[in-house]
Every structure is written in C-alpha cells, then in structure tokens.
Short mmCIF file of the C-alpha atoms (twelve columns), coordinates in Angstrom:
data_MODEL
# 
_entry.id   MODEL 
# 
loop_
_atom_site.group_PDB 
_atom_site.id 
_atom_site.type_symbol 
_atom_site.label_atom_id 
_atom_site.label_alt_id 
_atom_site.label_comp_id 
_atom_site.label_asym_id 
_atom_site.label_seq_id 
_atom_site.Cartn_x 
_atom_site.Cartn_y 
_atom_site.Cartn_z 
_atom_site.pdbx_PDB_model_num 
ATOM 1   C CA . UNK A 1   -74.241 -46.011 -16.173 1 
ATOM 2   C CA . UNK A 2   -70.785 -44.158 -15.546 1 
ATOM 3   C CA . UNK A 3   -71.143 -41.891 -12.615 1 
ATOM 4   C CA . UNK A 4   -68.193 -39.298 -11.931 1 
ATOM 5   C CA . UNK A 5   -66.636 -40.017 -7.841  1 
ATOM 6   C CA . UNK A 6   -66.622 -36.881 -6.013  1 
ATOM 7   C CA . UNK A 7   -62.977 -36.380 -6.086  1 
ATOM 8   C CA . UNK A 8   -63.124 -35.999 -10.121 1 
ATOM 9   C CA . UNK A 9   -66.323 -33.589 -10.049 1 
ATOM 10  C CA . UNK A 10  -64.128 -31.490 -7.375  1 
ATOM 11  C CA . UNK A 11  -61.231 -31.236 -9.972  1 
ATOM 12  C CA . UNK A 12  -63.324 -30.374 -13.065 1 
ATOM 13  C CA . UNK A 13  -65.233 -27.217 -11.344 1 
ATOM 14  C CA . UNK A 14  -62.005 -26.324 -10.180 1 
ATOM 15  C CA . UNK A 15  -60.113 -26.474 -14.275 1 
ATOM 16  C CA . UNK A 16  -63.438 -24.405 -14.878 1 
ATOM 17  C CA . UNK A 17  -62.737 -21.849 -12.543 1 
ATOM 18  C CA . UNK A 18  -58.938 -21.505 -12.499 1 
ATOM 19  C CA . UNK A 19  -57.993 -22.287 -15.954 1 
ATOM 20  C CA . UNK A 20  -54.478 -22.662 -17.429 1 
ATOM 21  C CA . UNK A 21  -52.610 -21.717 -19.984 1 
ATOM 22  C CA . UNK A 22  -50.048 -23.769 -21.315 1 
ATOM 23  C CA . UNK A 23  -47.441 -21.894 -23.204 1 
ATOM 24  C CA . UNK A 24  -44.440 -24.649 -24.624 1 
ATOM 25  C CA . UNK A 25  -45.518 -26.909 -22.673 1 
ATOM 26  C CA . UNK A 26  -45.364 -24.259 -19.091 1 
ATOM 27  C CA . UNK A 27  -48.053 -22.726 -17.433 1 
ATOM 28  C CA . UNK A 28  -48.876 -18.991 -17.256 1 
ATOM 29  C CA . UNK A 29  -48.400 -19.283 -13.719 1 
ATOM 30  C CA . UNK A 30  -45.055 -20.417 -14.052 1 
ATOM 31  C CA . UNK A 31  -44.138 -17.991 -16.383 1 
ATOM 32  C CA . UNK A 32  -45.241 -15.044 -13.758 1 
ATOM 33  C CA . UNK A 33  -42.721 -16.416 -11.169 1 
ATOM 34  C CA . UNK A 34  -40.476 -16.609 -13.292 1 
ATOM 35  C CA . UNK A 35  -40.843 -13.399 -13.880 1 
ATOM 36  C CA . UNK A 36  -40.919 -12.511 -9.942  1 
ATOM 37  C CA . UNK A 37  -37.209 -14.095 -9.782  1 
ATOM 38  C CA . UNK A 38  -36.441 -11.144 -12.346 1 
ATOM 39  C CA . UNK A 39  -37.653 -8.202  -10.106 1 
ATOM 40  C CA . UNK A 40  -35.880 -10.183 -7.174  1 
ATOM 41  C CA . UNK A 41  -33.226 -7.807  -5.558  1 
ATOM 42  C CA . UNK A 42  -31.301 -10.743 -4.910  1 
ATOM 43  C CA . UNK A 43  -30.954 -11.102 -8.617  1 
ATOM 44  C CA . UNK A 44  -32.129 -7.548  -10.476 1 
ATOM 45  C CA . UNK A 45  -28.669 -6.272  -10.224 1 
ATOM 46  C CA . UNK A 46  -27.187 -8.957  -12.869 1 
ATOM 47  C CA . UNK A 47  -26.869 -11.598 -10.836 1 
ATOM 48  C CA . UNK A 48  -27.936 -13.919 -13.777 1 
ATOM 49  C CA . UNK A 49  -26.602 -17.341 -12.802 1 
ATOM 50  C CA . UNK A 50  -28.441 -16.717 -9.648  1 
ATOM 51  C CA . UNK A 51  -31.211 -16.193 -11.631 1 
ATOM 52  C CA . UNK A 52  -30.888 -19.005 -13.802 1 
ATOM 53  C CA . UNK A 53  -31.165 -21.654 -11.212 1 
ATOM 54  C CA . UNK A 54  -34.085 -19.830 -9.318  1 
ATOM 55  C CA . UNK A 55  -36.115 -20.230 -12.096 1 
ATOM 56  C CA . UNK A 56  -34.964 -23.473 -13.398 1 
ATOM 57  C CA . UNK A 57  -36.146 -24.779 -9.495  1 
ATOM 58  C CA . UNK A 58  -39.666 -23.809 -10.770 1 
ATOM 59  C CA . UNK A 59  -39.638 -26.213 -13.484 1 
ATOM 60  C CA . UNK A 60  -36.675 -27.487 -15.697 1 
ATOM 61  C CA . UNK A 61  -36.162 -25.621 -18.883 1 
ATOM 62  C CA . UNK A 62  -38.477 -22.791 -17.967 1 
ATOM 63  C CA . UNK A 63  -35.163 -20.703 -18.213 1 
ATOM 64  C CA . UNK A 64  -34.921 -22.161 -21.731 1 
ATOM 65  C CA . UNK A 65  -38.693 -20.486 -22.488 1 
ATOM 66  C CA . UNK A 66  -38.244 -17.467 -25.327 1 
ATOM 67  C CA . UNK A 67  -39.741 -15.142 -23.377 1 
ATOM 68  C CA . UNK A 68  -38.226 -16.040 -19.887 1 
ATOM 69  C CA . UNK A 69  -34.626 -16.023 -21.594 1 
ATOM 70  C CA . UNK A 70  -35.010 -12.523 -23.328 1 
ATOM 71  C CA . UNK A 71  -36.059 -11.580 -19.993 1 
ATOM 72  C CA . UNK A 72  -32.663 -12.869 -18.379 1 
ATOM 73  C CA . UNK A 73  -30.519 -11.055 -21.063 1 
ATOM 74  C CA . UNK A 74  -31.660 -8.057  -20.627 1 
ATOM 75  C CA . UNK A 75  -31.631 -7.958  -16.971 1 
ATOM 76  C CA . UNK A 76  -28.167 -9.207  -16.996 1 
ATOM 77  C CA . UNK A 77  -26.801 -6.563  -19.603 1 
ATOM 78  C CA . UNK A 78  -28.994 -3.632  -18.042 1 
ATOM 79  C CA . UNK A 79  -26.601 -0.888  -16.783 1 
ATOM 80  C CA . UNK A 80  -27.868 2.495   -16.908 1 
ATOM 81  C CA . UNK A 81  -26.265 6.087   -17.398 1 
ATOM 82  C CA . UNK A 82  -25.575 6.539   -13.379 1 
ATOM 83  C CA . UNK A 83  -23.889 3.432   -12.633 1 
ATOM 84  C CA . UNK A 84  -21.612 4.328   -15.637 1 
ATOM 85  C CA . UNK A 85  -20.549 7.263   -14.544 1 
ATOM 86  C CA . UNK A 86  -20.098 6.327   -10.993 1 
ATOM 87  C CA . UNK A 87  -17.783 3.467   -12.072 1 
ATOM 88  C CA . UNK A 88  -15.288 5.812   -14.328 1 
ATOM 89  C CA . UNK A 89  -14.169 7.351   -11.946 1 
ATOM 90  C CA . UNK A 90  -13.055 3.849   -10.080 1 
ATOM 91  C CA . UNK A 91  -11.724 2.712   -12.975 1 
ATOM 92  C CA . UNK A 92  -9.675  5.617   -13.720 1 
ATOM 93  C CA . UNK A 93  -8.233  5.304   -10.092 1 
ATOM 94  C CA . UNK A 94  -7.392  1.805   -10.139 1 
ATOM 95  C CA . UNK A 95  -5.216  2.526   -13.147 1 
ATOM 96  C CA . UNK A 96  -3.415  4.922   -11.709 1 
ATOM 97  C CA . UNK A 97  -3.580  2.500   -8.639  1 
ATOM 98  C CA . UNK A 98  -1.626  -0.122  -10.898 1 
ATOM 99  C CA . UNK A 99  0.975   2.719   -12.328 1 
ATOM 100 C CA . UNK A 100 1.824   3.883   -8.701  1 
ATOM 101 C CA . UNK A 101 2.361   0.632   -7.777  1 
ATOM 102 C CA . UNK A 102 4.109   -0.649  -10.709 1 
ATOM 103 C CA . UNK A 103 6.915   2.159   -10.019 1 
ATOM 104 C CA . UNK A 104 6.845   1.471   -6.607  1 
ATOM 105 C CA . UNK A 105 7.375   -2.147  -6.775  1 
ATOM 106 C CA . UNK A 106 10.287  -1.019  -9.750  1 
ATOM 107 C CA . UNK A 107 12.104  0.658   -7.246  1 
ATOM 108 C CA . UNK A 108 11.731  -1.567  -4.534  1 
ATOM 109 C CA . UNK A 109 13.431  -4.065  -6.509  1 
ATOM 110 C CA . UNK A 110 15.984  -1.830  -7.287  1 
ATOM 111 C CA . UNK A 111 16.674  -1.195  -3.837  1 
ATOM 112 C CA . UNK A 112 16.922  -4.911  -2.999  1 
ATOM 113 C CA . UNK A 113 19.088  -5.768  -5.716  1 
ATOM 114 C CA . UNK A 114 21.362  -2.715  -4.687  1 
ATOM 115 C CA . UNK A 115 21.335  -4.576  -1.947  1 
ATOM 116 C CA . UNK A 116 22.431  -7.925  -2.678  1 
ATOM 117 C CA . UNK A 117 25.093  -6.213  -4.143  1 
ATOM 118 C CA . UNK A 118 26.478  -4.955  -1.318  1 
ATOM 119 C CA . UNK A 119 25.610  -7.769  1.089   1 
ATOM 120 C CA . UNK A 120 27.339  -10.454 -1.626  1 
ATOM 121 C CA . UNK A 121 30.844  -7.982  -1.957  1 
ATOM 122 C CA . UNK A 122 31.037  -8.364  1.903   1 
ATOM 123 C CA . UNK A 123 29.714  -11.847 1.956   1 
ATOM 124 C CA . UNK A 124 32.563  -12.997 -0.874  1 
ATOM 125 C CA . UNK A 125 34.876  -11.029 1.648   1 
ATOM 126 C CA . UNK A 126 34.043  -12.696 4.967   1 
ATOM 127 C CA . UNK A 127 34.264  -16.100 2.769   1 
ATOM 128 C CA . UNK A 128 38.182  -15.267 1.918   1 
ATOM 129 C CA . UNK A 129 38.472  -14.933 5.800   1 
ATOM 130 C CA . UNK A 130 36.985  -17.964 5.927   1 
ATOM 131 C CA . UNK A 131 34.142  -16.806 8.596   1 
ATOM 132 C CA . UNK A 132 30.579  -18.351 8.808   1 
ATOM 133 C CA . UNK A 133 26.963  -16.453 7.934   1 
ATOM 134 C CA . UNK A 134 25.469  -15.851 10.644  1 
ATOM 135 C CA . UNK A 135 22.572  -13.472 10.286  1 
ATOM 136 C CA . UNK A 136 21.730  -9.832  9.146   1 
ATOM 137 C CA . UNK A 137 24.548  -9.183  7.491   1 
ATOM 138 C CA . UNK A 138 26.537  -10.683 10.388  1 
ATOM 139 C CA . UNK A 139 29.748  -13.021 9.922   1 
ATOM 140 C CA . UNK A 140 31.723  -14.693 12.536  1 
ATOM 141 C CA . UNK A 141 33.353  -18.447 14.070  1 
ATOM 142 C CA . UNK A 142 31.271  -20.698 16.394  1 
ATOM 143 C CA . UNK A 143 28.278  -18.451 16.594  1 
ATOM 144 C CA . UNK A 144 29.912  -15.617 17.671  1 
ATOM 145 C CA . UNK A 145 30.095  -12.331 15.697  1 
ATOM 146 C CA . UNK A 146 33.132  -10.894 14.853  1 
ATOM 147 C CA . UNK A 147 32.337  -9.051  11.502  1 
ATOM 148 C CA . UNK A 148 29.303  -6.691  9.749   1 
ATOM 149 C CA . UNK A 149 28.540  -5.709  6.743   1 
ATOM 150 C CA . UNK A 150 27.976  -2.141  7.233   1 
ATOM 151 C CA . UNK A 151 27.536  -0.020  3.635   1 
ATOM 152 C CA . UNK A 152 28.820  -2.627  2.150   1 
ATOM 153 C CA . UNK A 153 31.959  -3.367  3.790   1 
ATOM 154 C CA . UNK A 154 33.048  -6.149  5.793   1 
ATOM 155 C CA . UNK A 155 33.884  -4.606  8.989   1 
ATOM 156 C CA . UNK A 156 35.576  -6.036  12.053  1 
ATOM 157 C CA . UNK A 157 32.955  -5.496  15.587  1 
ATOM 158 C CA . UNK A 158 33.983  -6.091  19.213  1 
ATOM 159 C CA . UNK A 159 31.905  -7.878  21.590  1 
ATOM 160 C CA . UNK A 160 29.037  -5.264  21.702  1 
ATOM 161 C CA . UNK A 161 28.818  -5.343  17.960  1 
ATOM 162 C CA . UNK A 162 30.224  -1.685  17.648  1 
ATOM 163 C CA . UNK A 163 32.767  -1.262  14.483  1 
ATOM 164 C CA . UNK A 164 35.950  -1.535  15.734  1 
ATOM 165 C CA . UNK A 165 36.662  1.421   13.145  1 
ATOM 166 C CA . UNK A 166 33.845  2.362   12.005  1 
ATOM 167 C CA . UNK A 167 33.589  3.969   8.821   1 
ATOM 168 C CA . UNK A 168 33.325  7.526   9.045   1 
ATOM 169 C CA . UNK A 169 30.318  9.633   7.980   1 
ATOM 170 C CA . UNK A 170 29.947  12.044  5.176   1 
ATOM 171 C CA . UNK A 171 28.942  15.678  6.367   1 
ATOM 172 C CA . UNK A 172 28.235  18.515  4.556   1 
ATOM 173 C CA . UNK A 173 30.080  21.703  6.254   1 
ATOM 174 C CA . UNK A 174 26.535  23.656  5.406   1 
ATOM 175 C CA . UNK A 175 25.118  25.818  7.957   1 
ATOM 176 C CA . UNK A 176 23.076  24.750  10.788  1 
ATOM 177 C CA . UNK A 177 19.114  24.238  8.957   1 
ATOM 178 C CA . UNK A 178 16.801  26.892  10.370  1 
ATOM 179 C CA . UNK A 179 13.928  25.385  12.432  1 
ATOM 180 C CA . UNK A 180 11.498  26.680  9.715   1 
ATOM 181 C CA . UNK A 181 12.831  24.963  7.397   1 
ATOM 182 C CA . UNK A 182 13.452  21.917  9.852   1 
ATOM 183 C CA . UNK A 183 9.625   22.444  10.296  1 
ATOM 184 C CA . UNK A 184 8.817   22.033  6.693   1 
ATOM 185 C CA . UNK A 185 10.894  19.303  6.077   1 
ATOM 186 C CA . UNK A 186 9.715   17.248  8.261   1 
ATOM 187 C CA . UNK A 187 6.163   17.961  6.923   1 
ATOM 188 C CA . UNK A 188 7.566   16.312  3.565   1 
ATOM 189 C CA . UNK A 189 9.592   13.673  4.326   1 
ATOM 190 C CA . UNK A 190 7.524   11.209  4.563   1 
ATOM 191 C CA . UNK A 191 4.930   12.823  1.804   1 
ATOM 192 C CA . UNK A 192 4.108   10.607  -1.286  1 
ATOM 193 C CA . UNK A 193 2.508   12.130  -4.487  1 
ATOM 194 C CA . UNK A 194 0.233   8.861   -5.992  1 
ATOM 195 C CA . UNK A 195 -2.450  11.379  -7.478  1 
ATOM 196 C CA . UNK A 196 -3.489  14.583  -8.934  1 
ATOM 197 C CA . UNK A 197 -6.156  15.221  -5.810  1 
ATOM 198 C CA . UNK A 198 -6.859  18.530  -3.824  1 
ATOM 199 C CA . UNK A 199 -5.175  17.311  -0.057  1 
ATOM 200 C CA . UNK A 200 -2.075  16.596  -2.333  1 
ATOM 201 C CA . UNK A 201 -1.999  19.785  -4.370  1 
ATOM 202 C CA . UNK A 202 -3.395  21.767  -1.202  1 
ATOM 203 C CA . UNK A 203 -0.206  19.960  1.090   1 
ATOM 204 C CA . UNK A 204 2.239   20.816  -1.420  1 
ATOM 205 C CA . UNK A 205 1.464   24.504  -1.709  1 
ATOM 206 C CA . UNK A 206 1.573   25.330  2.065   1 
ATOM 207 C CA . UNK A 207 5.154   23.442  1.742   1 
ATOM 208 C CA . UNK A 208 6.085   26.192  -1.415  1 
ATOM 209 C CA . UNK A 209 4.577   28.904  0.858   1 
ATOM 210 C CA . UNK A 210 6.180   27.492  4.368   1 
ATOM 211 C CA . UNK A 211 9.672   27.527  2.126   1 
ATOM 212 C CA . UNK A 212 9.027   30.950  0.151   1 
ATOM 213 C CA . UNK A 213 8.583   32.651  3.988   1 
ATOM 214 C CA . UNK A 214 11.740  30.847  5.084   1 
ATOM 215 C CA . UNK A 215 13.862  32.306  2.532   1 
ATOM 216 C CA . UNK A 216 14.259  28.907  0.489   1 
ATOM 217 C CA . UNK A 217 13.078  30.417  -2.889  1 
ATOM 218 C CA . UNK A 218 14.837  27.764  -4.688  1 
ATOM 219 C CA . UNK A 219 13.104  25.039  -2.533  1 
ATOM 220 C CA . UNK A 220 10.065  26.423  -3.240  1 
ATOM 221 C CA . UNK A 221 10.486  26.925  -6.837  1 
ATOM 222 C CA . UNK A 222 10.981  22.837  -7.482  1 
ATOM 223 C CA . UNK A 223 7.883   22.676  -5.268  1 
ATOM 224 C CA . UNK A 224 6.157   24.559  -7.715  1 
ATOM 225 C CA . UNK A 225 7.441   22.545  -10.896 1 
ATOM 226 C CA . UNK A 226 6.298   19.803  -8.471  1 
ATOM 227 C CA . UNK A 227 2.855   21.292  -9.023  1 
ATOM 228 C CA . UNK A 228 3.236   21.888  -12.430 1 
ATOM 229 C CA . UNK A 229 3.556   18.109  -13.233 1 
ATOM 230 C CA . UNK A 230 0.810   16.859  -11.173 1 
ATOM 231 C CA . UNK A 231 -1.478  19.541  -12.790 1 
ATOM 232 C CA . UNK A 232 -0.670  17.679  -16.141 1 
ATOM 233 C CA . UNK A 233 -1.647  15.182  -14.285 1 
ATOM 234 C CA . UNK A 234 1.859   13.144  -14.040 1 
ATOM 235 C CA . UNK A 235 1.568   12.254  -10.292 1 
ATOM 236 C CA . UNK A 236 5.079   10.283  -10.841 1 
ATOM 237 C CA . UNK A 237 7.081   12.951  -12.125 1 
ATOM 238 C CA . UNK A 238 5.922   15.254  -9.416  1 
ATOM 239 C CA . UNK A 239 6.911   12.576  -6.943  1 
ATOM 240 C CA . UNK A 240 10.438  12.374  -8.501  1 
ATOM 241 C CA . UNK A 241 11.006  16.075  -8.139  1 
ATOM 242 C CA . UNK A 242 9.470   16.057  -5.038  1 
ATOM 243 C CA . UNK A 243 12.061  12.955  -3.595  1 
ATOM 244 C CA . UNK A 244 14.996  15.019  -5.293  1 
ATOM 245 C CA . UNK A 245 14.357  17.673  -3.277  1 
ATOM 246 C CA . UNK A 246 14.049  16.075  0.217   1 
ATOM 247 C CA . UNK A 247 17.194  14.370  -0.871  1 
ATOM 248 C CA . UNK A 248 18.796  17.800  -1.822  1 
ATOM 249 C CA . UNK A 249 17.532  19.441  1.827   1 
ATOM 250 C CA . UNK A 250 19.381  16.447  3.587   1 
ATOM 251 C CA . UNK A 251 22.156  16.811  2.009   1 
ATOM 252 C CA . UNK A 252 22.353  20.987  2.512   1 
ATOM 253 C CA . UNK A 253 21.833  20.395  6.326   1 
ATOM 254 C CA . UNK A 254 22.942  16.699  7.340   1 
ATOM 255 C CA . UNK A 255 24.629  17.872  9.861   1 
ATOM 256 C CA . UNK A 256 21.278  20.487  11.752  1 
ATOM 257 C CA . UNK A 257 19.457  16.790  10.818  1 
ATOM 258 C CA . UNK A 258 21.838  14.668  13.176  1 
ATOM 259 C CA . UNK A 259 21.229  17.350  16.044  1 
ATOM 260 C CA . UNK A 260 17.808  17.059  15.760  1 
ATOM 261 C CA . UNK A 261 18.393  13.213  16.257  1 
ATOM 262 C CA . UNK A 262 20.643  13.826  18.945  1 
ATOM 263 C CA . UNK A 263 17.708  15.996  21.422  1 
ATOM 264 C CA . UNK A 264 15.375  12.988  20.689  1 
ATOM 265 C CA . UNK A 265 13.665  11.927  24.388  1 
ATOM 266 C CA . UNK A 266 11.684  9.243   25.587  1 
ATOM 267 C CA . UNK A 267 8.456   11.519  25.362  1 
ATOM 268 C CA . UNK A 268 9.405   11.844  21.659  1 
ATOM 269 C CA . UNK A 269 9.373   8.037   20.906  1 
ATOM 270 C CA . UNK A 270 6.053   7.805   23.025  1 
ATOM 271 C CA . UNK A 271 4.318   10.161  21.211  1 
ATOM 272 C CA . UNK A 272 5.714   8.728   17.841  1 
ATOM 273 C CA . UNK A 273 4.470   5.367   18.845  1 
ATOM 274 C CA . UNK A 274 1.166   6.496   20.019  1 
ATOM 275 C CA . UNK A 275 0.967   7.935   16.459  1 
ATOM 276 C CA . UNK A 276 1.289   4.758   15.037  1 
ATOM 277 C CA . UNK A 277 4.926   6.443   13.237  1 
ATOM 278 C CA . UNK A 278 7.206   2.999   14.885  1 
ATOM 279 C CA . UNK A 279 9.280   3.483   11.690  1 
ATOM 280 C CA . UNK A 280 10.126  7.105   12.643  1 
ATOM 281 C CA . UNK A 281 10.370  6.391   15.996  1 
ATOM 282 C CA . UNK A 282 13.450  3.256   15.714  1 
ATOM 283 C CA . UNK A 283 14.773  5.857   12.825  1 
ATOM 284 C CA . UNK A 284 15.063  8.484   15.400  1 
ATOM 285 C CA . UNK A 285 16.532  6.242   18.458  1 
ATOM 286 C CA . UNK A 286 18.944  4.532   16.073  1 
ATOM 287 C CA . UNK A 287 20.185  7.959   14.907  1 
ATOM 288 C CA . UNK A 288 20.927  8.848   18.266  1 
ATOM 289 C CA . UNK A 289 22.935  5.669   20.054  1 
ATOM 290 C CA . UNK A 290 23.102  3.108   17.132  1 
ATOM 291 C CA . UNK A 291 25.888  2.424   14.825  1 
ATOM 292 C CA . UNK A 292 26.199  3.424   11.560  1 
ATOM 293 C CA . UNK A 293 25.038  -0.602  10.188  1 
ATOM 294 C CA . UNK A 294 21.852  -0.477  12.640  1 
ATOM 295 C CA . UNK A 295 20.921  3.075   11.231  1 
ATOM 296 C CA . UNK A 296 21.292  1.631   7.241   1 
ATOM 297 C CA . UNK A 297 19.202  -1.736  8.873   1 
ATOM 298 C CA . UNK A 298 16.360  0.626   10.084  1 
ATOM 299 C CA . UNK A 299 16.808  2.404   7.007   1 
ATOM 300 C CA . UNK A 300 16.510  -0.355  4.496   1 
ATOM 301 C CA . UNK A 301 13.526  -1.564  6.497   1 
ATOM 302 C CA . UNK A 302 11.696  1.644   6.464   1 
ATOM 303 C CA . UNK A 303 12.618  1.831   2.489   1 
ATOM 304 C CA . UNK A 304 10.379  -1.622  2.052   1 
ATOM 305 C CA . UNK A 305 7.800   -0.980  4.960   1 
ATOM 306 C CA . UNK A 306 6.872   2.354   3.171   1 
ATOM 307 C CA . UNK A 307 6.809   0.573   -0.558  1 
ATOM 308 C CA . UNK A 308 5.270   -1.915  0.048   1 
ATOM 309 C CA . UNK A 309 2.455   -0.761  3.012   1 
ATOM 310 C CA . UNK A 310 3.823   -3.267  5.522   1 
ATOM 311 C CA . UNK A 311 6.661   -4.373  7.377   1 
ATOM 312 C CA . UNK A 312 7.365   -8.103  7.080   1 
ATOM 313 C CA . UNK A 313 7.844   -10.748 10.198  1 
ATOM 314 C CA . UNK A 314 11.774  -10.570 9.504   1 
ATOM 315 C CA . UNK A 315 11.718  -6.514  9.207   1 
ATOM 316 C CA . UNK A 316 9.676   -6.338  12.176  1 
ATOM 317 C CA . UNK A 317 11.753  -8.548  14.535  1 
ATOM 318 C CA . UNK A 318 15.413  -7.701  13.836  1 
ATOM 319 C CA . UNK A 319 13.641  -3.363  14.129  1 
ATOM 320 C CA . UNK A 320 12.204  -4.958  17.606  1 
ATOM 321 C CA . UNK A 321 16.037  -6.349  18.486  1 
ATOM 322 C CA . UNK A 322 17.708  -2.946  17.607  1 
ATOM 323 C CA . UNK A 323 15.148  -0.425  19.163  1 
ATOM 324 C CA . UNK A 324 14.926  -2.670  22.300  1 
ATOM 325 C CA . UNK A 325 18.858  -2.309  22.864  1 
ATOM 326 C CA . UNK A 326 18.564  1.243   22.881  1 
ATOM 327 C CA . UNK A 327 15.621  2.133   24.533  1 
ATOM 328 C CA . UNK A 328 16.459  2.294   27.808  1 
ATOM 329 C CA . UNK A 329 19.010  4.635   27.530  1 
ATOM 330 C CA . UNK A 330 16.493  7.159   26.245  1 
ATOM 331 C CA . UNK A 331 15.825  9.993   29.005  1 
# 
C-alpha cells in the first residue's frame, strides 16, 4: 500500500492553505509585486525602463503580462495638471535661453572676425617687412619684439613695448560728465537685458529716473523706449537700445571717462577684485598706465569673457601679464 513521506503530506496541507492562482502561466503573488515596483518612488515618476527590469527580475516575461504592461504605460505617460504648468514656464525660459544666446554667440563671432581682420592687415604688413609672429599681435626678429598690432596697424615699439608713435586717440571736446550721470553710467555699463523680468524692468527705471533728475531727458527717454520693447516682450531689442545708448554716453563724455580712469588707486582695484569684477579692475589699471594696444587687449578680452560667461586659459594669462606690469605702480 502507497503511503505519502512526511515531506509530501507537509506540502499538500500547505497548497490547501495558501493556494495559488495562476494567471498566464504567473502567480497572483507575482502579479502583486509587480504591482509594488509600480508604486515604487524609485520608479512612480516614469522611470519605466527602471521599472521594466524590476519586474522582469521577479520572473521573465511578467512585464509582458496584459495587465502588468497596461500598468507600465500608464505610469510612464501619467503627468498631471501641476507638473504641466510648473514645466511651461521652464520651457518658455530655455527658449528665450537659446535666443539670448544665439545673438550673443552672433555677435561674438562678429567681433572675432572683425578681428582677424585687423590682426591679418597688420600681419600681411609685418610679412612685407619680413618680421616673424611672435605672439599677441606681436611681430619682431630673433624673439625680440619690435612691432604691434595696435587697432589694426602695424606699429613700430621700443624696448618696453610702448609705440614709438603711438596712434593718437579720438576725443570728443564735450564737457566734463557730471558725477550723476558718471554715477548712472556706471550702474549700466555692464547691465544686460536677456528677459522681460521685474529686477530688469525695476533696474532700468531707477536708471530713466537717476537720468531724468540729472537733466539727461534724452537719456532717459531711450531708457524708456528701452522699456517699451521689453514690455512687448522683445528683451533683444531693448538690449540694442540699451548698448546704443551706453555707447552714445561714452562718446558725449570720453574725455570725464579717462579722468575717472586716471584717479583709479590701489584700494579701487582691491575692492574690484574682492568683488569678483577682475575684468573691470585690469580695464581700469590699463586705462590708467597701459598703452593704447594693452587697453584694446583687455578690451577684446572683456568683449568674449562677458559673451561667453568665462574667460579662457589664453584670455586669462596674457590679462594676468598686462595687469601684473602695472600694478605696482598703483598708489
């Protein structure tokens, strides 16, 4: 007579009391975790290849099952009303992101082909002469400099790399700028409409109002179609108006500007370092003891630094060489 071993009676009370379902060849059980993968956190947000292979480690094809796999879809396409909202905003500032930077990077390449142009007039030049490239726009025999490109033209240097004859500067005949107006200025040059926001329309106000008290009304009136276009929300435009007129107030008071370069101290380059404003800072020293090539060098390099967000190893190390040859004679 067949009698059932102990281990077999063990496993048939136990089918009896914990029963399972198959469903396609799975078990309920294995359904149910699969189902616990779903309300994972690693994977509720639509993380569905993460997903996937969770629940194909509980058995292969389970992620296959009907059920399972409308599960998966819709937790991968579930997005509700709030997340939508919160990402059109993002959305609409990356593309205005991209369009800032798109003009930006349009006009740094126009100021590096301008460039070229200028360094390959004075480099076809110093070729006639029939001296060498040395570096930064410098020309020479046997590694010493005899020649710079400065504007553009090839222009002889003595031992201290001054210009020989330098090229002398345009200035306007203007009167001296008021220190109101310096004041304002200065607020602005460095200002950068990218988008229609409240610090940017709140900033250029104070300017129209700082300019309207010093007597500027016609400063302050492109301030205010500066405004106007940024309300329509055309950030560029307003920044084109905007760089017009910082070009237009240099021009009206070059000459106040170079003064203002010339009372520059050693406690003014501090504090512009220690404000993290080294672009500024070289500007300011170079203004004051450089020659006119080393103030279009720092120039040029500021130019890209604030296009682009960051100053390159070349940028950084010939501004390094210049500010370092003038910085002790700072008092």
């Amino acid at each position: 007579m067949y009698r059932k071993t102990m281990r077999e009676a063990l496993e048939e009370a136990r089918s009896y009391r914990d029963p399972v379902n198959e469903d396609k060849g799975f078990s309920s059980q294995q359904i149910k975790m699969a189902y616990g993968v779903l309300n994972d956190p690693r994977y509720k947000q639509g993380n569905y290849s993460g997903a996937y292979k969770a629940i194909e480690k509980i058995a292969r094809g389970l992620a296959s099952h009907p059920d399972v796999a409308n599960a998966l879809k819709r937790a991968n396409e579930e997005l509700d009303n709030d997340d939508k909202e919160t990402i059109k905003p993002i959305i609409k500032q990356l593309q205005k992101s991209v369009k800032a930077h798109d003009k930006q990077a349009k006009q740094l390449q126009k100021d590096i082909q301008d460039e070229v142009k200028l360094e390959s007039a004075a480099s076809d030049k110093a070729k006639g002469m029939g001296l060498d490239y040395l570096s930064f726009g410098r020309y020479g025999k046997g590694g010493k400099v005899t020649h710079k490109n400065i504007g553009g033209t090839l222009t002889a240097v003595d031992k201290d790399e001054k210009p020989v004859k330098e090229p002398e500067d345009k200035k306007d005949d203007d009167s001296k700028m008021p220190a109101d107006v310096m004041k304002t200025f200065n607020d602005i040059k460095n200002f950068e409409i990218t988008d229609n926001n409240a610090e940017q329309v709140e900033k250029l106000e104070k300017a129209r109002d700082d300019f309207d008290d010093a007597g500027k009304e016609k400063y302050a009136a492109e301030i205010d179609s500066a405004l106007e276009e940024l309300m329509d929300d055309e950030p560029e435009n307003a920044d084109d108006i905007l760089s017009d007129l910082k070009q237009k107030i240099k021009d009206d008071f070059n000459e106040s500007l170079e003064e203002n370069f010339q009372n520059f101290t050693k406690a003014d380059f501090a504090k512009l370092e220690a404000d993290n404003e080294h672009g500024e800072a070289a500007e300011k020293l170079v203004q004051k003891f450089g020659t006119k090539e080393e103030r279009n060098i720092i120039a040029v390099i500021n130019i890209r630094h604030h296009k682009t967000g960051y100053i390159s190893g070349p940028d950084f190390r010939e501004r390094t060489r210049i500010v370092n040859k003038y910085y002790s004679r700072l008092k």
